[in-house]
C-alpha positions in Angstrom: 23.1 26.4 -89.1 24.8 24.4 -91.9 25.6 21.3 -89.9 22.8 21.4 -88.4 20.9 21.0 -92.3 23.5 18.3 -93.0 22.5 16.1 -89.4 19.0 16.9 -90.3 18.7 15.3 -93.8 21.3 12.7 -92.6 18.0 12.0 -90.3 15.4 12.5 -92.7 17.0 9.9 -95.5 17.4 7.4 -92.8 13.9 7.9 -91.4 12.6 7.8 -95.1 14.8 4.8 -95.4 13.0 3.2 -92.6 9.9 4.1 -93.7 9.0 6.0 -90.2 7.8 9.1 -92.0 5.1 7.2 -94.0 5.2 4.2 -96.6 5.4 6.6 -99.3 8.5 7.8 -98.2 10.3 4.7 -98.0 9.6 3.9 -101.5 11.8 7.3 -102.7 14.8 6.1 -100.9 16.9 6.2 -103.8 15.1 10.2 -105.1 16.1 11.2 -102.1 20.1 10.2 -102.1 20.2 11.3 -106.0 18.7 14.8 -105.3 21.5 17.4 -105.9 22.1 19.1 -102.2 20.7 19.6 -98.9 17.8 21.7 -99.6 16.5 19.4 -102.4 16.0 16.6 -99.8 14.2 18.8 -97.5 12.1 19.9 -100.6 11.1 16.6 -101.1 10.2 15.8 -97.5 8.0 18.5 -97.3 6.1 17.1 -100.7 6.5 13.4 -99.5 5.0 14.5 -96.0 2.0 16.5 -97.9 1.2 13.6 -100.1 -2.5 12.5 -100.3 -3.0 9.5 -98.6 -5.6 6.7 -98.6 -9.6 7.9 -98.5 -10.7 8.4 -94.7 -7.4 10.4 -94.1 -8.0 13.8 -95.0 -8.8 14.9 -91.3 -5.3 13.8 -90.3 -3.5 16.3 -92.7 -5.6 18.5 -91.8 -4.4 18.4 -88.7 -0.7 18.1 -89.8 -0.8 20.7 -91.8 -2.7 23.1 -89.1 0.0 22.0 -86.8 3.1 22.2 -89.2 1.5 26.3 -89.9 1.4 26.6 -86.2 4.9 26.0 -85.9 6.2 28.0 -88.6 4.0 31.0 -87.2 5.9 30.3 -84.1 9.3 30.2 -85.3 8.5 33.0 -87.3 7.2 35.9 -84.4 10.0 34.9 -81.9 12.7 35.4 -85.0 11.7 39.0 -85.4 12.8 39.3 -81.7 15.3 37.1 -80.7 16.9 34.4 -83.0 18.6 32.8 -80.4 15.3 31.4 -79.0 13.5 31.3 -82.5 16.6 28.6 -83.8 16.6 26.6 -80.5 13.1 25.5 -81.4 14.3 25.4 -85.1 17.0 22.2 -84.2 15.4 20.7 -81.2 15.2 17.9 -82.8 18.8 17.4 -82.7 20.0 20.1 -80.4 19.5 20.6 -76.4 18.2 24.0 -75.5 20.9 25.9 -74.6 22.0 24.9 -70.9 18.9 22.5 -70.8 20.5 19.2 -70.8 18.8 16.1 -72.6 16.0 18.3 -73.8 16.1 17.7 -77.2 13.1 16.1 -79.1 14.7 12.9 -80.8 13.8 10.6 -77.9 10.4 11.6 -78.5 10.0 11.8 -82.1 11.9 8.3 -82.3 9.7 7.0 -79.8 6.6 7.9 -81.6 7.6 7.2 -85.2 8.0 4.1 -83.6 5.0 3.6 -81.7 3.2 4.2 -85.3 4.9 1.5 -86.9 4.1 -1.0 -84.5 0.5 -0.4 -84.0 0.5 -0.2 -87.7 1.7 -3.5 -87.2 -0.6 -5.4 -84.9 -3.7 -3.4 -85.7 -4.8 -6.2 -88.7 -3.5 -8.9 -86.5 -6.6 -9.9 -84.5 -5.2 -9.9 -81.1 -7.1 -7.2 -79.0 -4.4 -7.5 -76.2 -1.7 -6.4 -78.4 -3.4 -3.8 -80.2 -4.4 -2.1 -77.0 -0.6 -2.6 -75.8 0.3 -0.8 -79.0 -2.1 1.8 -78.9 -1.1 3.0 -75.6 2.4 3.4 -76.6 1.3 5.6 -78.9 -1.4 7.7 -77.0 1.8 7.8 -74.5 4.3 8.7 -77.5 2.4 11.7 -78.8 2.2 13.4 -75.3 5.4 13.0 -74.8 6.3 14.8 -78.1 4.1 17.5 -77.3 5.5 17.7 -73.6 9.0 18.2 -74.8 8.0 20.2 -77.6 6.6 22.9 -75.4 9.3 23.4 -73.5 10.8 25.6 -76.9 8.0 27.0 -77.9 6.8 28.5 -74.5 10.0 30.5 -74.6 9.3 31.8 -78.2 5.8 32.9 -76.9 6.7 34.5 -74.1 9.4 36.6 -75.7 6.9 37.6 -78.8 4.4 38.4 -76.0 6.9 40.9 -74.5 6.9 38.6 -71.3 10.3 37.9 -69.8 12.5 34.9 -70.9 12.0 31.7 -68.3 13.7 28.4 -68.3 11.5 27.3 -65.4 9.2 26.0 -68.0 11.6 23.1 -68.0 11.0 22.1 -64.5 7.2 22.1 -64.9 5.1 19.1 -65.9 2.8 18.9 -68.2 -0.3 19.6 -67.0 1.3 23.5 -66.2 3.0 23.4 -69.2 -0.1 23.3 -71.0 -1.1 25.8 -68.6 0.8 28.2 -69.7 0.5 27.6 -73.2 -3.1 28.6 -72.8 -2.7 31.7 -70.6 -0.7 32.8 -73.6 -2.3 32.1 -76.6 -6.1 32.2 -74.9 -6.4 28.1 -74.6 -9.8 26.9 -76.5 -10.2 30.4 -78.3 -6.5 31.2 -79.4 -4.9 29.7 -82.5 -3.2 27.0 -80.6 -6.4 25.1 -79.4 -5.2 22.3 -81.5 -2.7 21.5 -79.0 -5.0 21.5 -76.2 -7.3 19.0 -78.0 -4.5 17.2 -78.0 -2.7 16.9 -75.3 -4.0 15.0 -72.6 -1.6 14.9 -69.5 -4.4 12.6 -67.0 -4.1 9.9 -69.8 -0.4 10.1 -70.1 0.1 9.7 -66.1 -2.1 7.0 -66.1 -0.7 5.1 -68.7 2.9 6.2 -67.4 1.6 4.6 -64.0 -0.3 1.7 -65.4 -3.3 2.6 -63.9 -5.7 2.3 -67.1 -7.3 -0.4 -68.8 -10.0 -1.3 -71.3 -13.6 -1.8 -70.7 -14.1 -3.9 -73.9 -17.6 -4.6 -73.4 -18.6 -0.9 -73.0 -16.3 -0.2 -75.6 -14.4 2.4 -72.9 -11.2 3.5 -71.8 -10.8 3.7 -67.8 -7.9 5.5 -65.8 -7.2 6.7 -62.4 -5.9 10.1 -61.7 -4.5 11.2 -58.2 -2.6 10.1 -55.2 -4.3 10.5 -52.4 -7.7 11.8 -53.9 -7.7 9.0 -56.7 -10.7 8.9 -59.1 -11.6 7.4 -62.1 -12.5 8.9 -65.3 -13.4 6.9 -69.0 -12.9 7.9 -72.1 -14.6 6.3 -75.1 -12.7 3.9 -77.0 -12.9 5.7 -81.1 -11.9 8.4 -79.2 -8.9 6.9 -77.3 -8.1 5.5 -80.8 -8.6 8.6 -82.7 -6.5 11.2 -80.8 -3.8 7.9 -80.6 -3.1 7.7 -84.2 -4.1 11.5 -85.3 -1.5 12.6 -82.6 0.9 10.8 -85.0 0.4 13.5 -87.5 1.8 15.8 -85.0 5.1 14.5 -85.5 4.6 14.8 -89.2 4.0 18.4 -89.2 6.7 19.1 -86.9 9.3 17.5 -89.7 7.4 19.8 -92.4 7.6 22.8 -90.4 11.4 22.5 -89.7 12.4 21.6 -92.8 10.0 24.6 -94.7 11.6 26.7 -92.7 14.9 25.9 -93.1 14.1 26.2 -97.2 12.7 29.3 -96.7 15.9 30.8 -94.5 18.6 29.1 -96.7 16.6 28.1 -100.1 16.8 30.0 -103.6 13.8 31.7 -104.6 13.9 28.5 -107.2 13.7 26.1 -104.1 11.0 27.9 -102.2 8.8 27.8 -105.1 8.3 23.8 -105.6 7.2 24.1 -101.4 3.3 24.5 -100.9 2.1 27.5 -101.7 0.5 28.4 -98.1 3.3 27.6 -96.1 5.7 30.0 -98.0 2.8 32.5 -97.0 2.7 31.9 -93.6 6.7 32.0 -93.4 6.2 35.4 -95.3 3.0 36.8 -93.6 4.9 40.5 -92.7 5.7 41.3 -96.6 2.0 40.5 -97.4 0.4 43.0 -95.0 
């Protein structure tokens, strides 16, 4: 667990460095290589990552946050059973799951950190065939994420649901991968509907495939699904554009969650008190019933 801290926050300074995690971020480079120790930088991700951002934004930390106490949640119910599973999710950002090879999420997250910074890019540049390149990398990049991302948390759900341990999850695409996630957490009803909203495997193969394009003069996004059986569906373009750059804020909460978490397990009671005060609840939910 303690090299895994150290190659996290060797990751986080250089993504803060970079300026991937947000602007704000970039500009406390140098706070971030004075703090004294590990858990201090991780501190001060989680506070740089819950900063309030520009009006109009509120709706996308809402959704980080939501997402970041989802994972925590998670992390927390499959510990109480089996930590094996509960700290694969814990450092797949840097870490395979065991005897999964290249199944680790830093492709991913890369990929959309990226994506973000390059539509962030082009978006004031004028040049509608640019921004719509860039905005489907990162409607592309966020399902990705949340693709690979479900492959460790279906095993913590299935072991805090008493269900037997399966790597076959692995092996599945998406579309049963979210699937499953809903048969286990009860899909549009359950506490993980925000993933669901989310995730939009037809899209993703379609982009993946290059079978979608953009109806500018309806203002719509068009894609074929299917092989044989191929149809075509539309989606309307402020929502194309909304779940693209809200699903960036996915990414975000994944970097809070880890790193609360890791506070939380290795932290003083000092260092767990400068974290938000929720998310030390939901990491401590049993001693408050």
């Amino acid at each position: 667990m303690k090299e895994s801290i150290r190659r996290l926050i060797r990751i986080l300074v250089k993504m803060a460095e970079e300026g991937v995690l947000g602007e704000e971020i970039r500009v406390t480079r140098q706070e971030y290589e004075q703090l004294p120790g590990e858990i201090a930088v991780l501190i001060q991700a989680v506070a740089d990552l819950y900063e309030p951002e520009d009006s109009g934004l509120e709706e996308n930390l809402q959704i980080q946050d939501l997402f970041c106490q989802l994972l925590i949640v998670t992390f927390r119910e499959a510990d109480r059973i089996d930590k094996n599973i509960s700290h694969a999710l814990l450092s797949s950002f840097i870490k395979d799951y065991p005897d999964v090879a290249e199944s680790c999420l830093a492709p991913q997250l890369s990929y959309l950190m990226e994506s973000m910074l390059g539509y962030k890019e082009v978006a004031k540049s004028g040049n509608r065939i640019l921004v719509w390149q860039q905005l489907k990398s990162l409607f592309l990049a966020y399902n990705e994420f949340i693709n690979a991302l479900l492959g460790f948390m279906i095993p913590c759900l299935l072991v805090t649901k008493g269900n037997s341990l399966s790597l076959d999850i692995f092996q599945q695409p998406y579309a049963n991968r979210i699937e499953k996630l809903n048969s286990l957490t009860g899909g549009e009803q359950g506490a993980y509907y925000l993933i669901g909203r989310f995730a939009e495997p037809k899209i993703r193969n379609a982009i993946g495939h290059g079978s979608i394009w953009l109806d500018s003069e309806a203002a719509k996004v068009r894609y074929i699904e299917g092989r044989k059986a191929r149809r075509e569906y539309e989606l309307d373009l402020t929502e194309f554009l909304a779940k693209a750059t809200s699903g960036y804020y996915l990414g975000r909460g994944y970097f809070a969650a880890i790193s609360t978490i890791i506070v939380m397990i290795d932290g003083t009671e000092l260092a767990k008190s400068f974290l938000p005060n929720h998310l030390v609840r939901v990491f401590n939910f049993e001693t408050e019933e």
